[in-house]
TORFISE-18093 format. One line per field, with one value per residue (C-alpha): residue number from 1; residue in three letters; x, y, z. Coordinates in nm, 3 decimals. Layout:
! residues N
marpa: [NUM:...]
dodo: [ALA:...]
east: [X:...]
north: [Y:...]
up: [Z:...]
//
This chain:
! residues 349
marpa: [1:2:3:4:5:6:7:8:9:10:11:12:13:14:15:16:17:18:19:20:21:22:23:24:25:26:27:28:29:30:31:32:33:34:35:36:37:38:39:40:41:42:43:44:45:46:47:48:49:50:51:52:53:54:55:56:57:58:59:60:61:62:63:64:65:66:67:68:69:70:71:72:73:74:75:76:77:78:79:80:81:82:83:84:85:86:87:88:89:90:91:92:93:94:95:96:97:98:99:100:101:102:103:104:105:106:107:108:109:110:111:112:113:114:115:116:117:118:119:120:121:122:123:124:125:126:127:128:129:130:131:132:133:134:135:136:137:138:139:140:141:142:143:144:145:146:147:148:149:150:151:152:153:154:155:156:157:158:159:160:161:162:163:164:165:166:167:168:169:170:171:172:173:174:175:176:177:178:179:180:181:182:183:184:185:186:187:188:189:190:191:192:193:194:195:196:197:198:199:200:201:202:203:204:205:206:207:208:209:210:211:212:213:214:215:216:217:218:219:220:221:222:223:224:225:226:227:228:229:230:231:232:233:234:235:236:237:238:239:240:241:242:243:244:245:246:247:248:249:250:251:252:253:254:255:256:257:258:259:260:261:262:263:264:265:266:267:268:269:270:271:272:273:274:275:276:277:278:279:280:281:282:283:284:285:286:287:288:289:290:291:292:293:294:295:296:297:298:299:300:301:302:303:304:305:306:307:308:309:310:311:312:313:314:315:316:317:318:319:320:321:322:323:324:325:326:327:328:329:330:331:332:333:334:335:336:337:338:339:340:341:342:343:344:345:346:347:348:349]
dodo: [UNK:UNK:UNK:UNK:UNK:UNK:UNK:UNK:UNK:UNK:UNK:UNK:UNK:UNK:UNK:UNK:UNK:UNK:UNK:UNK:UNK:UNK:UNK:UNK:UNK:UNK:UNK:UNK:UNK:UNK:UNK:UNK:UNK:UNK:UNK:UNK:UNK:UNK:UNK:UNK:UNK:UNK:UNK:UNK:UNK:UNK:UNK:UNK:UNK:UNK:UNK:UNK:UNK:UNK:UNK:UNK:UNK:UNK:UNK:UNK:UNK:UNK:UNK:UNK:UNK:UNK:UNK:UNK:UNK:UNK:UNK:UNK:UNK:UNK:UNK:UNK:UNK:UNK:UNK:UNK:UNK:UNK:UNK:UNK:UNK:UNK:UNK:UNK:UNK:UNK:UNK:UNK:UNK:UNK:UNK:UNK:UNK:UNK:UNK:UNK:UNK:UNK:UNK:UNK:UNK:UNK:UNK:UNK:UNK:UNK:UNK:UNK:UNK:UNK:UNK:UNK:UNK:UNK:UNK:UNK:UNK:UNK:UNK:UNK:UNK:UNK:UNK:UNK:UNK:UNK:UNK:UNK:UNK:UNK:UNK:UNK:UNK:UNK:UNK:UNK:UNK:UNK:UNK:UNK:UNK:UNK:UNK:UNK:UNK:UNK:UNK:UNK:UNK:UNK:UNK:UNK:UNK:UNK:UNK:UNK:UNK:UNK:UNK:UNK:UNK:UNK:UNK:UNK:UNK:UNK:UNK:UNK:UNK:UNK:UNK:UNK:UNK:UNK:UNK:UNK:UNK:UNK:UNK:UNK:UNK:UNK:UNK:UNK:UNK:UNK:UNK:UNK:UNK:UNK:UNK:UNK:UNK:UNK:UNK:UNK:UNK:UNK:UNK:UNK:UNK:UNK:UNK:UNK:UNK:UNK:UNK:UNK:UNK:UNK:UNK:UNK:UNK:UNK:UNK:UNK:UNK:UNK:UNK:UNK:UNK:UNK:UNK:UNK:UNK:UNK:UNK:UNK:UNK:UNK:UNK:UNK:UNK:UNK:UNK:UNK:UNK:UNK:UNK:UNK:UNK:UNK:UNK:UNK:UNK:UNK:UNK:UNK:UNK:UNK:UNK:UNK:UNK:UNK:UNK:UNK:UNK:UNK:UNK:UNK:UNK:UNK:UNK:UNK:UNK:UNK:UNK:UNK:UNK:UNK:UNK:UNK:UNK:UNK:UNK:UNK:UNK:UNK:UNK:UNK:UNK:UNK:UNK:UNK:UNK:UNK:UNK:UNK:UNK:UNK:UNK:UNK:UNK:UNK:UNK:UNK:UNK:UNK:UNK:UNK:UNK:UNK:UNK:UNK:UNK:UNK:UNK:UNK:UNK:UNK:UNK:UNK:UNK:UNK:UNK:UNK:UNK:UNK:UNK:UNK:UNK:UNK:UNK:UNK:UNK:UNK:UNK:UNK:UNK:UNK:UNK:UNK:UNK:UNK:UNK:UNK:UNK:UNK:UNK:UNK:UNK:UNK:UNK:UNK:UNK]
east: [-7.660:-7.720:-7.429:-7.616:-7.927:-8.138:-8.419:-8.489:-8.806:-8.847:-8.567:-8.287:-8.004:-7.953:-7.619:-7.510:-7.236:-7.063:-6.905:-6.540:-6.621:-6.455:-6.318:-6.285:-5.985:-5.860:-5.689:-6.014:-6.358:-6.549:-6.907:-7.180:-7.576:-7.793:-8.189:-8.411:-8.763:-9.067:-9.352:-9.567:-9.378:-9.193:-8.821:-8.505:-8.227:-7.832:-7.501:-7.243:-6.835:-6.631:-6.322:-6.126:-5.889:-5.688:-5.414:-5.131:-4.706:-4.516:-4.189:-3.903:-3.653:-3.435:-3.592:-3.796:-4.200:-4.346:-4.731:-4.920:-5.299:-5.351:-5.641:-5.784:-5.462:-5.212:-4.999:-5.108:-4.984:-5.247:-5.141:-5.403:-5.543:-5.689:-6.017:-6.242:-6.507:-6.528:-6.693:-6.674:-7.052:-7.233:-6.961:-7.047:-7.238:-7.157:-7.332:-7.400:-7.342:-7.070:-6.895:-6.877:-6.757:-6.500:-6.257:-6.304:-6.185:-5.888:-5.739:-5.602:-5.533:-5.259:-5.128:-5.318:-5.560:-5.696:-5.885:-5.858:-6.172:-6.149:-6.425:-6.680:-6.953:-7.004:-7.367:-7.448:-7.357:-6.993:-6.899:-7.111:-6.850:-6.542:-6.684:-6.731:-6.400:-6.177:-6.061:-6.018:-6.139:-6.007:-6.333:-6.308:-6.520:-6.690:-6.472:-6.614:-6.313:-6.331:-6.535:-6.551:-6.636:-6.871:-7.134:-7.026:-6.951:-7.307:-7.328:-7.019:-7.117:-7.462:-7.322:-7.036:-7.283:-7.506:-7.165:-7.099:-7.412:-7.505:-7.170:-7.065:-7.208:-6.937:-6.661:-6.424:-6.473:-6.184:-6.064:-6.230:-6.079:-6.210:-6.024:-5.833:-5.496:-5.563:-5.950:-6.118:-5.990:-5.874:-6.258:-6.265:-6.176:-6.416:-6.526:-6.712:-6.622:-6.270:-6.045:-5.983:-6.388:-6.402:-6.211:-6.364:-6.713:-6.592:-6.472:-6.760:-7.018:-6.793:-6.544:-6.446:-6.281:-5.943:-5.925:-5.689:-5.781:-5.583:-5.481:-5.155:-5.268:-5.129:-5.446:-5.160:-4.955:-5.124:-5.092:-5.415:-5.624:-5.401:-5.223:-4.904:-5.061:-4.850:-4.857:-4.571:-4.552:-4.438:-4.162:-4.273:-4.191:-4.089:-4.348:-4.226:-4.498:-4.537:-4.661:-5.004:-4.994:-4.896:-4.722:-4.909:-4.828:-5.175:-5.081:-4.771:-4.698:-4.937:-4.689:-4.887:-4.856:-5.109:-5.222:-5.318:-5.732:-5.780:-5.726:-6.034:-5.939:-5.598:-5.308:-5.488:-5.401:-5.189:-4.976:-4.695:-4.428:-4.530:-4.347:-4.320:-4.496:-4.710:-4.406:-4.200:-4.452:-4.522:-4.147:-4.121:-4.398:-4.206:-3.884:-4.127:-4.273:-3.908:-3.876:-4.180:-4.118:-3.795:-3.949:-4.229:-4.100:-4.238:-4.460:-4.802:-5.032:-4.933:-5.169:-5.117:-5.265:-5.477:-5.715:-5.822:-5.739:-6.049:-6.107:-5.796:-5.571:-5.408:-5.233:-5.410:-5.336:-5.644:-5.784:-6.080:-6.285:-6.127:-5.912:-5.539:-5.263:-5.032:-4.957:-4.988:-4.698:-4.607:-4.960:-4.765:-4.514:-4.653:-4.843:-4.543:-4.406:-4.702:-4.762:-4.362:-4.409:-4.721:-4.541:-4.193:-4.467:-4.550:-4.239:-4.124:-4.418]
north: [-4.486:-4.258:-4.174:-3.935:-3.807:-3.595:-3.401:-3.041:-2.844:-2.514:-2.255:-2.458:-2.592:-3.010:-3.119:-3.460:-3.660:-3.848:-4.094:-4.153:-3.828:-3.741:-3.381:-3.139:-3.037:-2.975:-3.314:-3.447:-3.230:-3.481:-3.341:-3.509:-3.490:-3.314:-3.359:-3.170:-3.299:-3.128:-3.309:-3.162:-3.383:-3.078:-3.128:-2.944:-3.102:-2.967:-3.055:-2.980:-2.977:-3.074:-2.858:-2.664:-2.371:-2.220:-2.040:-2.179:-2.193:-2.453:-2.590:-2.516:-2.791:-2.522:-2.490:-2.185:-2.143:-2.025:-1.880:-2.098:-2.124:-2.472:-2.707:-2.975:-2.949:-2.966:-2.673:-2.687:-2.395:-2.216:-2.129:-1.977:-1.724:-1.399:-1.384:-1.105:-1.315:-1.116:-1.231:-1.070:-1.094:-1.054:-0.868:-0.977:-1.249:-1.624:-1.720:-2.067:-2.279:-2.459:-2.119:-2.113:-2.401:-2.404:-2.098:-2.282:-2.616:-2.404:-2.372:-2.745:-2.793:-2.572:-2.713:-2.450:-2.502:-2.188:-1.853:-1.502:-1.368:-1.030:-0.774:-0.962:-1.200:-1.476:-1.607:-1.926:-2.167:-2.089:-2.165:-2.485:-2.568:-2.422:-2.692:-2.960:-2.916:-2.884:-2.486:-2.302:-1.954:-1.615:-1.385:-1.046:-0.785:-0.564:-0.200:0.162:0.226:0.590:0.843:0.608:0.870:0.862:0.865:0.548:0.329:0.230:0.061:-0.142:-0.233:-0.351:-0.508:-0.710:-0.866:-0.983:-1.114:-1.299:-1.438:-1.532:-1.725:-1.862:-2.247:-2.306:-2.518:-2.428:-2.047:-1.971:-1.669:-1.332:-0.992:-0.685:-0.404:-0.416:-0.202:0.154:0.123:0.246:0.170:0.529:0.664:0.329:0.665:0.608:0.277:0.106:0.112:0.237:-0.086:-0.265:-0.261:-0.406:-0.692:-0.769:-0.756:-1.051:-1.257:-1.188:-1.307:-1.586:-1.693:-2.013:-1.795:-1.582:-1.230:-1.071:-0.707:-0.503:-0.748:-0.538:-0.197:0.052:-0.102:-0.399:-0.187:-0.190:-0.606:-0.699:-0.989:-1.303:-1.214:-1.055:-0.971:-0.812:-0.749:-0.737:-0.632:-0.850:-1.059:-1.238:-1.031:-1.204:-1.144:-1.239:-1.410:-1.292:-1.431:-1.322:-1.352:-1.581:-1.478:-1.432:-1.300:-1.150:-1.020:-1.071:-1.196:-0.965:-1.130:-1.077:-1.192:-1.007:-1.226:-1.187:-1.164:-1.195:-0.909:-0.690:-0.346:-0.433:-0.281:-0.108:-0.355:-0.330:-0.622:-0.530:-0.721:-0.760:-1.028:-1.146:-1.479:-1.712:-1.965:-1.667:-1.614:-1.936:-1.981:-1.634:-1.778:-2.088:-1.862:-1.714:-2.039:-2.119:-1.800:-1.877:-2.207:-2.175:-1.936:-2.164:-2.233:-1.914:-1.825:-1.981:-1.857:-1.683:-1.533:-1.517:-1.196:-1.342:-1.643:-1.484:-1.185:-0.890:-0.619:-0.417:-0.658:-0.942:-1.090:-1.419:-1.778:-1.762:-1.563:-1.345:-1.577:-1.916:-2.040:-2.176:-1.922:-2.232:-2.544:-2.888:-2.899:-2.550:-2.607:-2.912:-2.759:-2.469:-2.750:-2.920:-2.566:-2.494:-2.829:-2.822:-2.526:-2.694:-3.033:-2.822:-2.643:-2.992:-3.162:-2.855:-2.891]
up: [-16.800:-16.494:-16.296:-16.039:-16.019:-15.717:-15.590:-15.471:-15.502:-15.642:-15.637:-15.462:-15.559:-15.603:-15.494:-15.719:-15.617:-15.966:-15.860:-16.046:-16.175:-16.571:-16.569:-16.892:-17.047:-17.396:-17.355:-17.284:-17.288:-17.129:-17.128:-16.858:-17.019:-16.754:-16.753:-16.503:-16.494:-16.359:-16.154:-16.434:-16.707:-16.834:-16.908:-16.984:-17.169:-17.103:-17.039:-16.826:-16.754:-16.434:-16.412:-16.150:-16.293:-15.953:-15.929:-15.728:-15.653:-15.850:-15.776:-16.016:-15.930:-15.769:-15.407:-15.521:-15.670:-15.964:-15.930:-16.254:-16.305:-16.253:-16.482:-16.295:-16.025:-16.359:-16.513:-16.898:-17.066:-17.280:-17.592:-17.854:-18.053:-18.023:-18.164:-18.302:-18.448:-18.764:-19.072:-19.403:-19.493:-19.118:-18.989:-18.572:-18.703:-18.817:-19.146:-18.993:-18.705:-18.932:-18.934:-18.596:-18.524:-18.802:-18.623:-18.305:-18.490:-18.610:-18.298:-18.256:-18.645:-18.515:-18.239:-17.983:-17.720:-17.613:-17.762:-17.615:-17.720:-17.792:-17.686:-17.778:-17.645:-17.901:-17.917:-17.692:-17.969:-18.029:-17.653:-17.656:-17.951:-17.723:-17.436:-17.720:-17.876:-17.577:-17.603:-17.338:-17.364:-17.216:-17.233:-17.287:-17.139:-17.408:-17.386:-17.437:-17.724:-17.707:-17.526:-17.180:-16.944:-16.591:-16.775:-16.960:-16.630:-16.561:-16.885:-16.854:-16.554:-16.646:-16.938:-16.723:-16.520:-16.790:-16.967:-16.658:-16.570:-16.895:-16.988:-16.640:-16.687:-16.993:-16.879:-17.160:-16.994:-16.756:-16.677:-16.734:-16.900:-16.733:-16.927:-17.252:-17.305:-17.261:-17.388:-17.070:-16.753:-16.641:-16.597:-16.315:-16.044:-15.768:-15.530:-15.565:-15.977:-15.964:-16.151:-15.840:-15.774:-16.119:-16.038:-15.674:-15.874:-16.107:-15.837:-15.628:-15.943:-16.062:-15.745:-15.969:-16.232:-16.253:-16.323:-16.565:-16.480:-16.791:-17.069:-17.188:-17.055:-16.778:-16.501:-16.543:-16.343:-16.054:-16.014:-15.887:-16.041:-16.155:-16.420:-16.550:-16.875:-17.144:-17.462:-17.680:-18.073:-18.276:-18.073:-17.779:-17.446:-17.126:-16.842:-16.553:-16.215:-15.881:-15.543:-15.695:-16.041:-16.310:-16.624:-16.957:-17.300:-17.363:-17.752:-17.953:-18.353:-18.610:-18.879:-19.182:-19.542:-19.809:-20.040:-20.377:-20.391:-20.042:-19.878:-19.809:-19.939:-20.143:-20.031:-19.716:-19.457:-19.140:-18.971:-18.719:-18.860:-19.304:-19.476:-19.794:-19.762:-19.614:-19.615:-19.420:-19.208:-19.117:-19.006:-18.859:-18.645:-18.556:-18.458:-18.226:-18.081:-18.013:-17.798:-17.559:-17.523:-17.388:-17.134:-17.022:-16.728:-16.558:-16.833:-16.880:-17.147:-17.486:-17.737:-18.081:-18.307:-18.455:-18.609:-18.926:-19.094:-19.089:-19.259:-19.240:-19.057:-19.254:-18.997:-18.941:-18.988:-19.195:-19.473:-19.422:-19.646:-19.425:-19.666:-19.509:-19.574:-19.561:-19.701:-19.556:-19.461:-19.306:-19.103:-18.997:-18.887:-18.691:-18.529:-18.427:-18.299:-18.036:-17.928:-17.854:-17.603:-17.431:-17.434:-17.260:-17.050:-16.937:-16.879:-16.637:-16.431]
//
């Protein structure tokens, strides 16, 4: 069935109108087919997402605001993994599209909704999956992790804008990460690239996305872009909004459990907080979940460290090779745990 369809001729935008329009969310990642025809017969197949992700002031209940990003005019507090995308045998790259797919398919098993993907573009495919599957994703500009200089800036800026352009028509894509902790941001000096440039250059190629300008890092400080971003080893910290930015746990957790013929170099890994086992560190986890869910009233987005373990971090809900760390059960029950912040998250809004 067509719901809208239109005309334009050759480098111009077509406006549709769809009527009764479906939006996307991780509730619901209602996708709309697209097909653009050519007077020549020629066709293009594609898809596409309605969604609006704004920041704006909540009510509390007790005559005062709280600023909260806003999906589709509705607080829904984000709560996911960080993601590095490794793989054991193509390091940056997936063995298959199934691989893919399967971390992003991870993400709601346990109870999450969202990815934080770290310093890394992932290859077309994997966000068509995000869009599919209903996860949000928190993209991470690519950082210059030692040596950044002047020299370097051109580059990230080059690379920024390709990042941009090249990702910007993904719905499940909502908020950009311009710097990283303390990777490179103190080389941004001089305007029109000093960090605040940065950040007006994101909103200036992508208007319809936030702007978390240092995830964790001292460019934090300086609170411009959206978010309050912290980043807080291993217990959850308590970042607090502003009139301008929304509060956001950017890292916390690295809980780690090393198990028996799955670690990568035995004995050589590095968690922040080791325990003995998955079972403890599935309910460490859950002591944690408790702790940000009683703050999500004025907190909005948490991200857990980290999907999978890698090379020399065993601190993920998954093995390096994708097998479970936990049971049935304890999956179950770390499910339970995040859907009970976004579910508290909800009932406060």
């Amino acid at each position: 069935t067509t719901v809208a369809s239109g005309s334009t001729r050759c480098c111009k935008a077509a406006t549709l109108a769809v009527p009764a329009a479906h939006t996307w969310s991780p509730a619901a990642p209602y996708l709309y087919d697209l097909k653009v025809s050519l007077d020549s017969g020629d066709a293009v197949i594609s898809y596409f997402g309605l969604r609006t992700f704004k920041l704006a002031d909540r009510s509390t209940g007790n005559r005062s605001t709280v600023k909260q990003p806003l999906l589709n005019g509705n607080f829904t507090f984000l709560a996911g993994f960080l993601d590095q995308s490794w793989w054991p045998d193509g390091q940056y790259t997936a063995p298959t599209d199934e691989a893919l797919k399967f971390d992003i398919t991870a993400v709601p098993t346990f109870g999450l909704n969202m990815i934080r993907l770290h310093q890394k573009v992932n290859p077309e495919r994997w966000y068509y999956h995000t869009d599919k599957e209903g996860v949000v994703v928190l993209q991470d500009m690519v950082q210059k992790y030692g040596g950044a200089s002047q020299e370097t800036i051109h580059y990230f800026v080059r690379d920024f804008k390709a990042m941009v352009k090249g990702r910007r028509n993904h719905p499940s894509i909502v908020q950009f990460t311009t710097f990283n902790e303390g990777d490179c941001y103190s080389v941004f000096k001089t305007p029109p690239f000093d960090v605040a440039g940065i950040v007006n250059l994101s909103r200036k190629l992508d208007p319809s996305r936030l702007v978390d300008t240092d995830s964790g890092g001292g460019a934090n400080k300086l609170h411009i872009g959206d978010v309050n971003d912290i980043h807080s080893y291993p217990y959850p910290g308590d970042p607090k909004p502003s009139a301008t930015q929304y509060a956001m746990i950017g890292e916390f957790g690295g809980i780690g459990a090393f198990v028996t013929g799955k670690e990568w170099k035995p004995k050589s890994c590095h968690t922040y907080l080791h325990v003995a086992s998955p079972t403890d560190e599935a309910a460490k986890y859950i002591e944690m979940a408790g702790t940000i869910a009683s703050r999500a009233d004025h907190v909005s987005a948490s991200v857990y460290t980290q999907t999978t373990d890698v090379e020399l971090e065993c601190d993920g809900f998954l093995n390096y090779d994708r097998s479970n760390k936990f049971s049935e059960a304890e999956t179950e029950a770390i499910r339970k745990a995040n859907q009970a912040i976004i579910q508290k998250a909800a009932a406060s809004a």
